[in-house]
GUDOLO-957150 format. One line per field, with one value per residue (C-alpha): x, y, z. Coordinates in steps of 0.1 Angstrom, whole numbers, plus 5000, padded with zeros to 4 digits. Layout:
N
px	[X,...]
py	[Y,...]
pz	[Z,...]
***
This chain:
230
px	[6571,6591,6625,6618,6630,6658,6678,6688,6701,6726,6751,6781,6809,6842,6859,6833,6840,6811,6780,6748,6726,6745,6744,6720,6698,6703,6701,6666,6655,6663,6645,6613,6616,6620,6591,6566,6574,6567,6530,6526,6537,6524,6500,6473,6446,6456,6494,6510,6538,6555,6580,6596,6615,6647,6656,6633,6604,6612,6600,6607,6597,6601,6617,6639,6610,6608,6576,6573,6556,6545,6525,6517,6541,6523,6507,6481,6479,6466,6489,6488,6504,6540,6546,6527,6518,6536,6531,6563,6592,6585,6607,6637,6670,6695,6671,6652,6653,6669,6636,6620,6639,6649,6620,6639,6659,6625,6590,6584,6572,6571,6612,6615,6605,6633,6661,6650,6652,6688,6703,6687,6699,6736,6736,6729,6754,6781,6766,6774,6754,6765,6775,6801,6822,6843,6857,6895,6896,6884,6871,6850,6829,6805,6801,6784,6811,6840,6818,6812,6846,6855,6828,6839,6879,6860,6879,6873,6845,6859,6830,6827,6817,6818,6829,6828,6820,6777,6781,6805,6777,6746,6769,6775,6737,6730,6754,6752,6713,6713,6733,6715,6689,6701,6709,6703,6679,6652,6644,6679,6663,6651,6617,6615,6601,6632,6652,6633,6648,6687,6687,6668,6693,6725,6758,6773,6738,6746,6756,6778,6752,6769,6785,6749,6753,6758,6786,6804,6797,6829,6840,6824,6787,6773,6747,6712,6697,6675,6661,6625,6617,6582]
py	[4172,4137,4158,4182,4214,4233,4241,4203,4203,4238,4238,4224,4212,4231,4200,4186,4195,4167,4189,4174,4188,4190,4228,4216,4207,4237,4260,4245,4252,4286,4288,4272,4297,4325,4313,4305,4341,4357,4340,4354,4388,4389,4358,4362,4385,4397,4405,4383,4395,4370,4385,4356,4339,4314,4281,4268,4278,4258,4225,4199,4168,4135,4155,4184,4206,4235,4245,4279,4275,4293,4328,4331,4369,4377,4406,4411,4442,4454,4448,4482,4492,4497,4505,4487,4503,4483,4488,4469,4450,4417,4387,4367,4383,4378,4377,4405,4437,4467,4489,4471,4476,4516,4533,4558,4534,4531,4523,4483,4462,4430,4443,4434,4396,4400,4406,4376,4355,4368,4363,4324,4319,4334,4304,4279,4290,4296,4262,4287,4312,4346,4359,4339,4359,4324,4326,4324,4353,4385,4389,4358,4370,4386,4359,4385,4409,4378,4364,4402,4409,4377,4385,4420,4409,4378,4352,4318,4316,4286,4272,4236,4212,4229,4198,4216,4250,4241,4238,4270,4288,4278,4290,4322,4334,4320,4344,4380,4376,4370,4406,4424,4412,4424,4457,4481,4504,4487,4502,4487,4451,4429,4417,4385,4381,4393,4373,4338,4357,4362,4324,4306,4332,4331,4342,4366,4390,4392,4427,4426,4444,4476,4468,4457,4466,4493,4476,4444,4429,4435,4400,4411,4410,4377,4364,4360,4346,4323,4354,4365,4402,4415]
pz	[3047,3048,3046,3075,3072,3051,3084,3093,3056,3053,3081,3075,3097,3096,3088,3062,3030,3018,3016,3022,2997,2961,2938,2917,2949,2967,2934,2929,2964,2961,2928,2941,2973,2951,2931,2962,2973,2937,2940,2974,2963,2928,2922,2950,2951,2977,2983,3014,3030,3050,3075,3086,3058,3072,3070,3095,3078,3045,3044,3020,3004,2995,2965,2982,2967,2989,3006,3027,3059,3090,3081,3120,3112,3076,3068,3039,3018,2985,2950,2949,2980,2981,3017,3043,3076,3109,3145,3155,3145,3134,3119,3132,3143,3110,3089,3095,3067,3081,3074,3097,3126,3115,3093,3083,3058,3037,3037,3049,3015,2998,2991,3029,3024,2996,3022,3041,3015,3003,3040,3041,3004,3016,3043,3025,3000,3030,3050,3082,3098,3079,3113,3131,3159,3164,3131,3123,3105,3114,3075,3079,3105,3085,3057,3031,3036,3027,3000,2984,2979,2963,2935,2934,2929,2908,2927,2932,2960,2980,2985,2999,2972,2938,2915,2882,2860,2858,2899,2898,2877,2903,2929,2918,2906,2939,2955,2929,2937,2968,2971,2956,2977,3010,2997,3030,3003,2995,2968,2952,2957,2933,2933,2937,2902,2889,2916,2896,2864,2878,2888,2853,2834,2820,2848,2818,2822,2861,2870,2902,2927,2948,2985,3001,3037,3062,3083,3092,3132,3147,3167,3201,3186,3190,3166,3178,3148,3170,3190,3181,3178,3190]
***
């Protein structure tokens, strides 16, 4: 793909407060994401789960059209299985759904590749990884936690490069659906057919999702975002 991966694109300098990619770009990527993982899970005969859903495995072309890539982690299963069977822990540190890693959250689905997607989507809406321990503020550590209660107060997000109320609005269907897709029950998460819905639809229809996660990293944990699990 002649524009590489999403990664190169979403992580922003401190001190840049140009983004690369514009909210009408990055709210289409997330669209076209959202859609290439509603045809996996709903448009093939067979349903393909991916299990490894970040920024490095988005490619993008000439046109910033997204492309999902690399199925060396995907698992196959029939559209009417809800819960797939898993001998291990699979996925990338960060991005990975908390089922996964503890069972006894709930059964490992197509809802898994949801939280995935929800975590990437958060970073490109933050330009940071969503765990930073050298942030200034001990809030800001955990980026979901921050970005949370500024929707939940409904205060301006801060978020670098918002020019006007359309940019605003792709900013914050970006953010309400990507919370309610890393909502520690999975059952609470979206499909992605209704995550495609949330972002074509109006902001006004949006409910604000429950507090999506178990806890905040406290500043000692160090992200390993890069760190494979097997």
């Amino acid at each position: 793909m002649p524009n590489g991966s999403l990664e190169k694109f979403i992580y922003e300098e401190r001190s840049n407060r140009v983004r690369q990619l514009g909210w009408p770009i990055l709210h289409k990527i997330s669209l076209g994401i959202a859609r290439g993982l509603e045809y996996l899970h709903r448009g093939c005969n067979t349903r393909i789960l991916h299990f490894d859903i970040k920024p490095h495995n988005i490619l993008l072309d000439d046109n910033f059209r997204p492309k999902i890539s690399d199925f060396g982690l995907a698992k196959l299963c029939m559209k009417n299985e809800s819960i797939v069977s898993m001998l291990g822990a699979r996925g990338t540190i960060g991005y990975t759904a908390p089922e996964i890693v503890c069972r006894n959250l709930g059964g490992v689905s197509h809802k898994s590749d949801a939280y995935s997607y929800g975590m990437m989507v958060l970073e490109m809406v933050g330009g940071r990884k969503n765990v930073d321990a050298g942030a200034d503020r001990t809030s800001e550590i955990y980026f979901p936690h921050w970005l949370y209660q500024r929707i939940e107060l409904d205060e301006d997000l801060q978020l670098v490069g918002i020019m006007n109320e359309e940019e605003n609005e792709c900013a914050r269907k970006m953010v309400i659906a990507s919370l309610w897709c890393i909502q520690t029950d999975p059952s609470n998460r979206p499909s992605m057919s209704k995550v495609v819905e949330m972002l074509e639809g109006k902001l006004d229809s949006l409910e604000i999702p429950p507090k999506p996660y178990l806890y905040s990293p406290s500043r000692i944990q160090v992200d390993s975002s890069t760190t494979e699990l097997t």
